[in-house]
Jmol script that loads the backbone (N, CA, C; Angstrom):
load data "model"
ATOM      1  N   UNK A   1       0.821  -1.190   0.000  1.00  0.00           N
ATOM      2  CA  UNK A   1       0.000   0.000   0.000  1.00  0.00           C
ATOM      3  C   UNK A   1       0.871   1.263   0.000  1.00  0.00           C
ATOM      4  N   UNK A   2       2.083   1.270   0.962  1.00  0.00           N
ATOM      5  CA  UNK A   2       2.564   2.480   0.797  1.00  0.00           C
ATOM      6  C   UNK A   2       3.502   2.719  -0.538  1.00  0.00           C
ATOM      7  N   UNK A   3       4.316   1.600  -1.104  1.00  0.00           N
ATOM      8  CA  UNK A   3       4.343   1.707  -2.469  1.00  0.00           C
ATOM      9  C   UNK A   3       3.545   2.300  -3.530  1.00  0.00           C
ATOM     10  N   UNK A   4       2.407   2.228  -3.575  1.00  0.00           N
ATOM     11  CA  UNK A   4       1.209   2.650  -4.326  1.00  0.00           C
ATOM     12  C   UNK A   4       1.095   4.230  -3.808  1.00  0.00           C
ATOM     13  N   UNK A   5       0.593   4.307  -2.840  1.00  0.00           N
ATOM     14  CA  UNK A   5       0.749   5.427  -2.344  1.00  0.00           C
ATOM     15  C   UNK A   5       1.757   6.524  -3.118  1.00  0.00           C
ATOM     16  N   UNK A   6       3.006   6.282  -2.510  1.00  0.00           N
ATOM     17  CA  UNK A   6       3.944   6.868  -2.975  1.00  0.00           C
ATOM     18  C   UNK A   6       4.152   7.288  -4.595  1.00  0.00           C
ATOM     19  N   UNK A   7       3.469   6.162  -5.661  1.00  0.00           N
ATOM     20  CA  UNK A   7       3.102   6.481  -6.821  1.00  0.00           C
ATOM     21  C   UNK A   7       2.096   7.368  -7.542  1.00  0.00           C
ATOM     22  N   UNK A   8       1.323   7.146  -6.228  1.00  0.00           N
ATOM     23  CA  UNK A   8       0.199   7.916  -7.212  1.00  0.00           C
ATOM     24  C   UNK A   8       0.114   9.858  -6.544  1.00  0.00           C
ATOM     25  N   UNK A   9       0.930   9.614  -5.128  1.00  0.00           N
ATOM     26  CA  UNK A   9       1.678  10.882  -4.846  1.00  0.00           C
ATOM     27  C   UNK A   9       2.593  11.631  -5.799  1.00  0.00           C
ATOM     28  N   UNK A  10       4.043  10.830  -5.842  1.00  0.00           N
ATOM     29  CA  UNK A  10       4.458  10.959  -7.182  1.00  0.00           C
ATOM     30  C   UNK A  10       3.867  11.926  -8.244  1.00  0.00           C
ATOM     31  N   UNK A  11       2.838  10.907  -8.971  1.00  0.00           N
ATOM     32  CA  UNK A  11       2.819  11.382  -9.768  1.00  0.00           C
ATOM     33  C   UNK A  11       1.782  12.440 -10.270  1.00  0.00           C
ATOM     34  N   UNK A  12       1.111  12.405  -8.666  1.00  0.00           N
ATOM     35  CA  UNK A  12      -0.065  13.889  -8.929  1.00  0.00           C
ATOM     36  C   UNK A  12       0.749  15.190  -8.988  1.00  0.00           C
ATOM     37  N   UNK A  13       1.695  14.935  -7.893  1.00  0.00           N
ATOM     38  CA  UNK A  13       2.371  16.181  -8.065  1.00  0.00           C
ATOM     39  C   UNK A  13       3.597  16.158  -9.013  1.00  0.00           C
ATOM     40  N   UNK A  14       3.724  15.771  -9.608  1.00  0.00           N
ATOM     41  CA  UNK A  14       4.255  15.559 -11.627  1.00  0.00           C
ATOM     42  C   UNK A  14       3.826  16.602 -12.150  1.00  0.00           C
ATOM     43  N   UNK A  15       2.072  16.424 -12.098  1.00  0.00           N
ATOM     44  CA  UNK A  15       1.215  17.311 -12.605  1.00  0.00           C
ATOM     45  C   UNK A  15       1.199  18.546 -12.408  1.00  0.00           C
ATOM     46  N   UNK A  16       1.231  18.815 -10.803  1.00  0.00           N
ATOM     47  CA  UNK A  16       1.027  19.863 -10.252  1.00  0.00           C
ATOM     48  C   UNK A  16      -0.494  19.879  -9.550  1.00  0.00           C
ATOM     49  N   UNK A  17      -1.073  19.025  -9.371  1.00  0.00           N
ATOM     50  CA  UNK A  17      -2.572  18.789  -9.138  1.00  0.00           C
ATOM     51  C   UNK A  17      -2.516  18.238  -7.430  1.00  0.00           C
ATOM     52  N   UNK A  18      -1.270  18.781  -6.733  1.00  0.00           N
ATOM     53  CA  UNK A  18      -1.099  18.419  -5.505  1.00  0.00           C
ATOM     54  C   UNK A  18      -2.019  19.658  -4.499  1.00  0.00           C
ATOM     55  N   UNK A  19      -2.900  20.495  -4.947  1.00  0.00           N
ATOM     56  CA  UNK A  19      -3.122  21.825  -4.663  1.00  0.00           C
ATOM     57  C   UNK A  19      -4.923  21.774  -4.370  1.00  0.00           C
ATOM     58  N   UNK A  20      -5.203  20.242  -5.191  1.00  0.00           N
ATOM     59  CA  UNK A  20      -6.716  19.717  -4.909  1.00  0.00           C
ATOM     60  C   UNK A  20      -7.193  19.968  -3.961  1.00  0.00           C
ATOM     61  N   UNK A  21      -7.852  20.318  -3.336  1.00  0.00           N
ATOM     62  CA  UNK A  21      -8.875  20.409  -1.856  1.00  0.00           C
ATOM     63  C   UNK A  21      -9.633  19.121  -1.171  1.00  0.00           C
ATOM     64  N   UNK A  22      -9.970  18.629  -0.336  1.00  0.00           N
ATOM     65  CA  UNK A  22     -10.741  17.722   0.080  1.00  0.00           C
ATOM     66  C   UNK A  22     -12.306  17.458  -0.546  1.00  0.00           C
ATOM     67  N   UNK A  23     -13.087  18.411  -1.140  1.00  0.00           N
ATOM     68  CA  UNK A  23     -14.218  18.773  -1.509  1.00  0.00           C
ATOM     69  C   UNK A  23     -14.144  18.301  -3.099  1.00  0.00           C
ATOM     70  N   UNK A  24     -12.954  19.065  -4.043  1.00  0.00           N
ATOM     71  CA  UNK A  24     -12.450  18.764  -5.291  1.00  0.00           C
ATOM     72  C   UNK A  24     -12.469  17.020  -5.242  1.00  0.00           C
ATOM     73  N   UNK A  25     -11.558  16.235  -4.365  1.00  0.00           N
ATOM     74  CA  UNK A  25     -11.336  14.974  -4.721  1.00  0.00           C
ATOM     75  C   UNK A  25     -12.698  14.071  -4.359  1.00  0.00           C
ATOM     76  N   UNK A  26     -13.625  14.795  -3.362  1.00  0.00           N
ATOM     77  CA  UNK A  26     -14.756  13.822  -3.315  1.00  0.00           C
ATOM     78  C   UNK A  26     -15.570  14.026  -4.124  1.00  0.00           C
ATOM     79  N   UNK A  27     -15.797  15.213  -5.057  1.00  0.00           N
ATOM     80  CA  UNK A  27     -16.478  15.214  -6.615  1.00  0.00           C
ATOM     81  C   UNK A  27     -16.071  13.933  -7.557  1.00  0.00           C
ATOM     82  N   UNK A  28     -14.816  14.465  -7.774  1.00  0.00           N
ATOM     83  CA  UNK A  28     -14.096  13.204  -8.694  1.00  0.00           C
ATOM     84  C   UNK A  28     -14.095  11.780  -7.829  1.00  0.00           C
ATOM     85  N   UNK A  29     -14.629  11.887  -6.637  1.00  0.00           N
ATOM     86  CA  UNK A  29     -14.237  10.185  -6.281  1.00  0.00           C
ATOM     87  C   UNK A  29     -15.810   9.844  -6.972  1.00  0.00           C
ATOM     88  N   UNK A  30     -16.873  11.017  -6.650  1.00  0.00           N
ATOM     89  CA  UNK A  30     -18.327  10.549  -7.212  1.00  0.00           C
ATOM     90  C   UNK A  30     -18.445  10.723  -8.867  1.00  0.00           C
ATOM     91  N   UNK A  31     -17.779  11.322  -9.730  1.00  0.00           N
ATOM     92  CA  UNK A  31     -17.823  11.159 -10.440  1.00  0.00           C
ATOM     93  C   UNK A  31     -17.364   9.895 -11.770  1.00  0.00           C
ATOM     94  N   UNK A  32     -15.948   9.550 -10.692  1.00  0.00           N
ATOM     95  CA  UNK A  32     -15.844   8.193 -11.791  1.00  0.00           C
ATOM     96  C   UNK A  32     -16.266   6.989 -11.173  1.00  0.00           C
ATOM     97  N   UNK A  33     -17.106   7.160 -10.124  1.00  0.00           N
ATOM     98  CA  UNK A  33     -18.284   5.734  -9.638  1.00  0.00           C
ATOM     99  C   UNK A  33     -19.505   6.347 -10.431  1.00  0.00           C
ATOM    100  N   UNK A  34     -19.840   7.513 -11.042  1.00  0.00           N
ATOM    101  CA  UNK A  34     -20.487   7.338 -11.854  1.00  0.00           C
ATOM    102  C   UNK A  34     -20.307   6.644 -13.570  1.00  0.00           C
ATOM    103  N   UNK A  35     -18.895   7.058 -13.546  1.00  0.00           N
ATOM    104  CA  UNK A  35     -18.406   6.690 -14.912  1.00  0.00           C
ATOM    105  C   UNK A  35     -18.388   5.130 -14.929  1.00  0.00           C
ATOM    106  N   UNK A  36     -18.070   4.448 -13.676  1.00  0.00           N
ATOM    107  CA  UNK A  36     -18.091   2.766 -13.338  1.00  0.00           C
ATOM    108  C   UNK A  36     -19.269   2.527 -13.665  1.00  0.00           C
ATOM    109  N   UNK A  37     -20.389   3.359 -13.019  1.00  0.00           N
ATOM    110  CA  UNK A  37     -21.585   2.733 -12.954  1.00  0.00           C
ATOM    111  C   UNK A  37     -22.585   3.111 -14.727  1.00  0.00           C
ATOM    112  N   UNK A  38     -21.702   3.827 -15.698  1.00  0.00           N
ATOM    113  CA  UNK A  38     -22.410   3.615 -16.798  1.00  0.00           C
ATOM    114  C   UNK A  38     -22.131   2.655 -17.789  1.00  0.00           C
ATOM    115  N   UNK A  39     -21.162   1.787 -17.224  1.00  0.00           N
ATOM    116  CA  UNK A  39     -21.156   0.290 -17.949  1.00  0.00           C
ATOM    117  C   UNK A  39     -22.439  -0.270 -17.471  1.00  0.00           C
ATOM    118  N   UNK A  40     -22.616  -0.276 -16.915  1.00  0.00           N
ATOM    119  CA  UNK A  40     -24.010  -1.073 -16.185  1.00  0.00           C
ATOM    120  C   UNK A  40     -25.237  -0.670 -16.842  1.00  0.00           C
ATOM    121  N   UNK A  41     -25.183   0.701 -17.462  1.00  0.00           N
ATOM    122  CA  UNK A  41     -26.424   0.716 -17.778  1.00  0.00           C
ATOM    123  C   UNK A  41     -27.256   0.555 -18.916  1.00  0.00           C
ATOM    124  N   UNK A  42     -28.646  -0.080 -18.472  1.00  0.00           N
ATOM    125  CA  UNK A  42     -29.486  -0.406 -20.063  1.00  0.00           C
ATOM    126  C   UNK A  42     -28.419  -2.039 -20.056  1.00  0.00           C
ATOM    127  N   UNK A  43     -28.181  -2.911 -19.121  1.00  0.00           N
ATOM    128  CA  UNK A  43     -27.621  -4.107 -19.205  1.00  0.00           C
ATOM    129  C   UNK A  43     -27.544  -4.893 -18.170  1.00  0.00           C
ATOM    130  N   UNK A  44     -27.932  -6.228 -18.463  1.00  0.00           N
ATOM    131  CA  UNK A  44     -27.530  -7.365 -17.506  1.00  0.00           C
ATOM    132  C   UNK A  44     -26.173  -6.909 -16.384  1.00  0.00           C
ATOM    133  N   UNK A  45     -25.934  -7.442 -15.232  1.00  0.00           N
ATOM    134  CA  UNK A  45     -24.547  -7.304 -15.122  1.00  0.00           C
ATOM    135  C   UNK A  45     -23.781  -8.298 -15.848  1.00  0.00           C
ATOM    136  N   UNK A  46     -23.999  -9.368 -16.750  1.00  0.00           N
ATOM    137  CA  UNK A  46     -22.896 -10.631 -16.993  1.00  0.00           C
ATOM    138  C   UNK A  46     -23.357  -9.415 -18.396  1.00  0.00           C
ATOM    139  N   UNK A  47     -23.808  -8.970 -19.105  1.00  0.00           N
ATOM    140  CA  UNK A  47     -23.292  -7.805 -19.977  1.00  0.00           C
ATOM    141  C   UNK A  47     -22.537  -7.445 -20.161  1.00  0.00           C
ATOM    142  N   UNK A  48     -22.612  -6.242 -18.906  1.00  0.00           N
ATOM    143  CA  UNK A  48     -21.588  -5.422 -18.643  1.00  0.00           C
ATOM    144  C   UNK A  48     -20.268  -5.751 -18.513  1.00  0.00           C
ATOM    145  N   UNK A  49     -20.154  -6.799 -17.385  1.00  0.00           N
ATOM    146  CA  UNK A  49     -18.731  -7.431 -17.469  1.00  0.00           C
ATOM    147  C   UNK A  49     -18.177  -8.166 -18.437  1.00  0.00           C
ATOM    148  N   UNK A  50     -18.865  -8.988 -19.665  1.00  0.00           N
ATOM    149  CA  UNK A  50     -18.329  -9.359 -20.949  1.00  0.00           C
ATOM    150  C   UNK A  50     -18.464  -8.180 -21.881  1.00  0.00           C
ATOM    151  N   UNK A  51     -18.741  -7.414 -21.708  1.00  0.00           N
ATOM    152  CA  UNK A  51     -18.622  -6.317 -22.984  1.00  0.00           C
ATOM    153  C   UNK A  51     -17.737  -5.154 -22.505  1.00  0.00           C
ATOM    154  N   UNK A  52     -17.448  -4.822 -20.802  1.00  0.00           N
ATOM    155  CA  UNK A  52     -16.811  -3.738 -20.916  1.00  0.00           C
ATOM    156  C   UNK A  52     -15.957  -4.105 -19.522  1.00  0.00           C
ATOM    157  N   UNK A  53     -15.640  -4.963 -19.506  1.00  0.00           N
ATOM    158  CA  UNK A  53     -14.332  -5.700 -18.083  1.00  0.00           C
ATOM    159  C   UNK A  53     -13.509  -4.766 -17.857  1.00  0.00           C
ATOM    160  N   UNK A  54     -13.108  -4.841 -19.219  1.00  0.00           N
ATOM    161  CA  UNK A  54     -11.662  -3.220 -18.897  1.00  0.00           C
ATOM    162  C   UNK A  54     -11.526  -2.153 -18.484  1.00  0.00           C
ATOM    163  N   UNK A  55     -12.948  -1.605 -19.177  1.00  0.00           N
ATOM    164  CA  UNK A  55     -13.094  -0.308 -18.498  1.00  0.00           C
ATOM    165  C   UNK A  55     -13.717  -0.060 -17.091  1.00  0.00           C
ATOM    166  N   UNK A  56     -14.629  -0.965 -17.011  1.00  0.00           N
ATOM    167  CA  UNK A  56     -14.587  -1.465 -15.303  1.00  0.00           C
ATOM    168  C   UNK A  56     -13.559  -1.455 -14.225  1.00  0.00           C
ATOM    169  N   UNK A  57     -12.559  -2.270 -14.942  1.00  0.00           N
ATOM    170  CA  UNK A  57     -11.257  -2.256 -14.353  1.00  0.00           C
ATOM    171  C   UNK A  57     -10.896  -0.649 -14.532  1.00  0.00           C
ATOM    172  N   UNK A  58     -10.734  -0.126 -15.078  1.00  0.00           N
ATOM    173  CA  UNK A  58     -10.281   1.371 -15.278  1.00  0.00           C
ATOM    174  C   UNK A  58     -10.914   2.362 -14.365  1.00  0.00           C
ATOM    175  N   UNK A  59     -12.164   2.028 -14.289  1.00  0.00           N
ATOM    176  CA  UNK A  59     -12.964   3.344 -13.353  1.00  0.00           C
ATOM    177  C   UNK A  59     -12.653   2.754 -12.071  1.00  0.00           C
ATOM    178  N   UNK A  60     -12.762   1.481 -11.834  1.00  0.00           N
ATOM    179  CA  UNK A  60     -12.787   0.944 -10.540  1.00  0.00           C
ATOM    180  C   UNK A  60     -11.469   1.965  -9.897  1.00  0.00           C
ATOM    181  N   UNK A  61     -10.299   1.424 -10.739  1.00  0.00           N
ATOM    182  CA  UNK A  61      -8.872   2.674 -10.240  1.00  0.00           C
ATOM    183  C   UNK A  61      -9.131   4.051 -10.060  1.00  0.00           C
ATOM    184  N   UNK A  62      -9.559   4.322 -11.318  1.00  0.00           N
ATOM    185  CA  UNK A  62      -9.956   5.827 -10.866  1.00  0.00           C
ATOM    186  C   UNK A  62     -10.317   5.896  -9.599  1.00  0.00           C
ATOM    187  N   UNK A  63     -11.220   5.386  -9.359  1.00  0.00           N
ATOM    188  CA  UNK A  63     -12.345   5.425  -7.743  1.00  0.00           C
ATOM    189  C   UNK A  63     -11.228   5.584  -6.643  1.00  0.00           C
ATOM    190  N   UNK A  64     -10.321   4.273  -6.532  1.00  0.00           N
ATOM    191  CA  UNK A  64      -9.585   3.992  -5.705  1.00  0.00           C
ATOM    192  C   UNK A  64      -8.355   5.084  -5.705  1.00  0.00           C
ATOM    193  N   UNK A  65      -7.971   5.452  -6.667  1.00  0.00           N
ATOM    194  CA  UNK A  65      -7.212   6.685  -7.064  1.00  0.00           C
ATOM    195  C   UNK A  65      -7.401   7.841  -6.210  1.00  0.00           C
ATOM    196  N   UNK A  66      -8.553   7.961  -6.335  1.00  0.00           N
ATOM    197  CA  UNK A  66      -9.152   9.367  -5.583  1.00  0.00           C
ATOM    198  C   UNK A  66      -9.495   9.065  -4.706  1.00  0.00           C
ATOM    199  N   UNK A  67      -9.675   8.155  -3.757  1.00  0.00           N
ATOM    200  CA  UNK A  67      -9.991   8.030  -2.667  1.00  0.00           C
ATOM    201  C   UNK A  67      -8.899   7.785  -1.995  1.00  0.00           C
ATOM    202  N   UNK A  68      -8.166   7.123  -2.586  1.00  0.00           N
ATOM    203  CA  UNK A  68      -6.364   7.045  -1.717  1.00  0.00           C
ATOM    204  C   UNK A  68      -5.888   8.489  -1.478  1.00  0.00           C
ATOM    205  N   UNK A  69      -5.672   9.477  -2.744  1.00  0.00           N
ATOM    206  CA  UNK A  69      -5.712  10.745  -2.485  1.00  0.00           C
ATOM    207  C   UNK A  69      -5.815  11.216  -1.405  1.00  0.00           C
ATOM    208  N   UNK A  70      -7.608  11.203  -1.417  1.00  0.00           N
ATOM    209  CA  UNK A  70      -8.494  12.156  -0.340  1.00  0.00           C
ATOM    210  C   UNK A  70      -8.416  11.159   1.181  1.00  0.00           C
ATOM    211  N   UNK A  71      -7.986  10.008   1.153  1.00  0.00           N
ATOM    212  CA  UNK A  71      -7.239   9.344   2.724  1.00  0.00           C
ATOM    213  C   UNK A  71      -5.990  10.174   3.278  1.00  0.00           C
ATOM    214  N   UNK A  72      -5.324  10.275   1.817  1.00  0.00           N
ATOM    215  CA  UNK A  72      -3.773  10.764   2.263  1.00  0.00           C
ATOM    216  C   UNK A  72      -4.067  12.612   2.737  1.00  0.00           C
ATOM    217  N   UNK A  73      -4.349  13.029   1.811  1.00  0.00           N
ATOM    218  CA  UNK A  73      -5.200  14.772   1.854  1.00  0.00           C
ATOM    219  C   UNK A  73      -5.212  14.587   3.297  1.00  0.00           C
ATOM    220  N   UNK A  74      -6.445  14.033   4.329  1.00  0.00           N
ATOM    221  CA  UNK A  74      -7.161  13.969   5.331  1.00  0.00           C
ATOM    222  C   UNK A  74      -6.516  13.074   6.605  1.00  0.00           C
ATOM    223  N   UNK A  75      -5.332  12.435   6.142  1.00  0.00           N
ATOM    224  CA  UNK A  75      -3.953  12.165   6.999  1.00  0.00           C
ATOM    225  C   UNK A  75      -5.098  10.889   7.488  1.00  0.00           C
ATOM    226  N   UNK A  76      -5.855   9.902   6.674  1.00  0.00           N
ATOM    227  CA  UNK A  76      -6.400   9.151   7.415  1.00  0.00           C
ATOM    228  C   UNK A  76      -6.111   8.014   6.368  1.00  0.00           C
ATOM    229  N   UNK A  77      -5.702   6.576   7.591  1.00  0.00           N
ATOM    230  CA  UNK A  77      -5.327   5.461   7.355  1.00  0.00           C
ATOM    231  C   UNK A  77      -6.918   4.855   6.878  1.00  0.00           C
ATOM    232  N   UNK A  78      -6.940   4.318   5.670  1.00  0.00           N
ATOM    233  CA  UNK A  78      -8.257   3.540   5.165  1.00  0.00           C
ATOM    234  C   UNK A  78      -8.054   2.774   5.589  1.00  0.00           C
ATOM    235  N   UNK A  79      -7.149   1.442   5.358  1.00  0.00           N
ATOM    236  CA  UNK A  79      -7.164   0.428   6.346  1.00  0.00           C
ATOM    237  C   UNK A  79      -7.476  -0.172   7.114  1.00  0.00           C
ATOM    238  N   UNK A  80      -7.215   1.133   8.356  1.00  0.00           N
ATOM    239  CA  UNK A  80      -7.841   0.937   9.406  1.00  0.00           C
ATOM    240  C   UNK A  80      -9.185   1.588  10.092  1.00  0.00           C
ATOM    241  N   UNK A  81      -9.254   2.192   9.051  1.00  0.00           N
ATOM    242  CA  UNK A  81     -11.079   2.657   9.330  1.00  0.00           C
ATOM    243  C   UNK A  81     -12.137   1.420   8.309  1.00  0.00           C
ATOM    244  N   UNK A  82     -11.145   1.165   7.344  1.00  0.00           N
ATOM    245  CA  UNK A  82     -11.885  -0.112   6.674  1.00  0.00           C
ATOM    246  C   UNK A  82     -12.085  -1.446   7.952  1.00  0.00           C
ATOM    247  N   UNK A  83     -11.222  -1.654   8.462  1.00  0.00           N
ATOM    248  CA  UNK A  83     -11.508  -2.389   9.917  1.00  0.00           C
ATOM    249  C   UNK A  83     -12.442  -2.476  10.914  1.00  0.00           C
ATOM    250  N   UNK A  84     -12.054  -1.089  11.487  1.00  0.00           N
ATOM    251  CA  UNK A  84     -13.348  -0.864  12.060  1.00  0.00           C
ATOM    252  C   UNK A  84     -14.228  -0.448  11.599  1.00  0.00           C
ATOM    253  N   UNK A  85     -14.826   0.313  10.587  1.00  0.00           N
ATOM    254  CA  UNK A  85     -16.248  -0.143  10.283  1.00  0.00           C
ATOM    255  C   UNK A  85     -16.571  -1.391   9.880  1.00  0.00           C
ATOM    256  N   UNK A  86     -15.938  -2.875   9.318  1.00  0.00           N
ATOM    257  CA  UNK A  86     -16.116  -4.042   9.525  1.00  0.00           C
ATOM    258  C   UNK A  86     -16.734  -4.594  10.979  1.00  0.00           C
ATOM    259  N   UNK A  87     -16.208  -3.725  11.955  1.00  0.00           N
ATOM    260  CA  UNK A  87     -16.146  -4.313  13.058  1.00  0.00           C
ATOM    261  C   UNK A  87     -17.693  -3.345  13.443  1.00  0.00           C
ATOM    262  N   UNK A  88     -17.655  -2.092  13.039  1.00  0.00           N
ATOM    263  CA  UNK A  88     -19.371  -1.550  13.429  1.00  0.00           C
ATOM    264  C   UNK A  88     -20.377  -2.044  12.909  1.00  0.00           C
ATOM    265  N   UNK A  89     -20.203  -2.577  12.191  1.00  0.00           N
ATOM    266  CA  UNK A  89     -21.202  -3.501  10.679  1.00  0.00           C
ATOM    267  C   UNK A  89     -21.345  -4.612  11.008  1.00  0.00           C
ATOM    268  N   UNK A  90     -20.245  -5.406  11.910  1.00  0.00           N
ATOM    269  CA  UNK A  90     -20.797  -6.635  12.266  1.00  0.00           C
ATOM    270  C   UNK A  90     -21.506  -6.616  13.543  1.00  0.00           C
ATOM    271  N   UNK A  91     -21.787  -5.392  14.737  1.00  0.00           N
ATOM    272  CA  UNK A  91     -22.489  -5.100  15.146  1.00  0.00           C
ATOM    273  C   UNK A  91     -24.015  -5.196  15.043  1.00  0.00           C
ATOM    274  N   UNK A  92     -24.055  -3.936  13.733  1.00  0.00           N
ATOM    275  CA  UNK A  92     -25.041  -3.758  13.140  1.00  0.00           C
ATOM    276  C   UNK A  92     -25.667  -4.626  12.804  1.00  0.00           C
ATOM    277  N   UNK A  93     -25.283  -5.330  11.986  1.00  0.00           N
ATOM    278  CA  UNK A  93     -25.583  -6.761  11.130  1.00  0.00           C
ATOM    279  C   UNK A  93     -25.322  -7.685  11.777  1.00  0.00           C
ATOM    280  N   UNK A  94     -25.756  -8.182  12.910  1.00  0.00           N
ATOM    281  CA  UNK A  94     -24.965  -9.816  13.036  1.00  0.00           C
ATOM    282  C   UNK A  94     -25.784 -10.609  12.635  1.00  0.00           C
ATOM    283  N   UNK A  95     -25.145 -11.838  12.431  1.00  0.00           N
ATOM    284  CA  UNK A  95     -25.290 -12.722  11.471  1.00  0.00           C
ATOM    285  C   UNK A  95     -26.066 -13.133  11.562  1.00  0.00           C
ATOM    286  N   UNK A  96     -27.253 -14.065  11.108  1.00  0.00           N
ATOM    287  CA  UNK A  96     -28.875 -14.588  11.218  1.00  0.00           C
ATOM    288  C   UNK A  96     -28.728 -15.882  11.056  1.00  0.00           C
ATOM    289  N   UNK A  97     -28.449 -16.592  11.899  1.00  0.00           N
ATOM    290  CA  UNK A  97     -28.238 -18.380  11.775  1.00  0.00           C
ATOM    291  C   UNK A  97     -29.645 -18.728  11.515  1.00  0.00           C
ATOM    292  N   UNK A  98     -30.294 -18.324  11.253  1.00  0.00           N
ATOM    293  CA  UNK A  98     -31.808 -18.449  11.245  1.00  0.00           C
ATOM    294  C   UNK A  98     -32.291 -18.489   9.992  1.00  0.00           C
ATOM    295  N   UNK A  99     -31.602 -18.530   9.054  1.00  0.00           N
ATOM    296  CA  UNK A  99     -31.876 -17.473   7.848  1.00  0.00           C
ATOM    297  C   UNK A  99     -32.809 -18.458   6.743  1.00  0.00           C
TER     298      UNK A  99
END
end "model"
wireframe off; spacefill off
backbone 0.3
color backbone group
């Protein structure tokens, strides 16, 4: 992760696009989960994923792109907030042996 990190740090500020705001990167994090989510549309999902896998794969990064960003921006470990909200969710949700 911090490899990656370090790359996609790198190479924003390559650009000069190190100057983004917190507000700026959560547009673009909603905007290319919209761009993900227009493979999907007007289609099956086994469609979508045989006709447009790649670009799936492509927005999916984007997404993750900008959200690694706006973790790093906001000095916050995903990781470990990905954890614990696992751990508030299984709260929330526990499991239904009942089901």
């Amino acid at each position: 992760m911090k490899e990656l990190m370090q790359k996609i740090i790198e190479f924003r500020d390559e650009r000069g696009w190190g100057p983004y705001n917190e507000k700026d990167l959560a547009i673009s994090i909603s905007l290319e989960a919209n761009e993900l989510l227009e493979n999907f549309q007007w289609r099956t999902s086994e469609e979508a994923v045989t006709e447009s896998k790649q670009n799936i794969k492509e927005e999916m990064a984007d997404v993750y792109i900008y959200l690694l960003q706006l973790a790093d921006k906001m000095n916050i470990d995903l990781e470990e907030e990905a954890f614990k909200k696992m751990e508030k969710n299984a709260v929330k949700y526990p499991v239904n042996k009942e089901k």
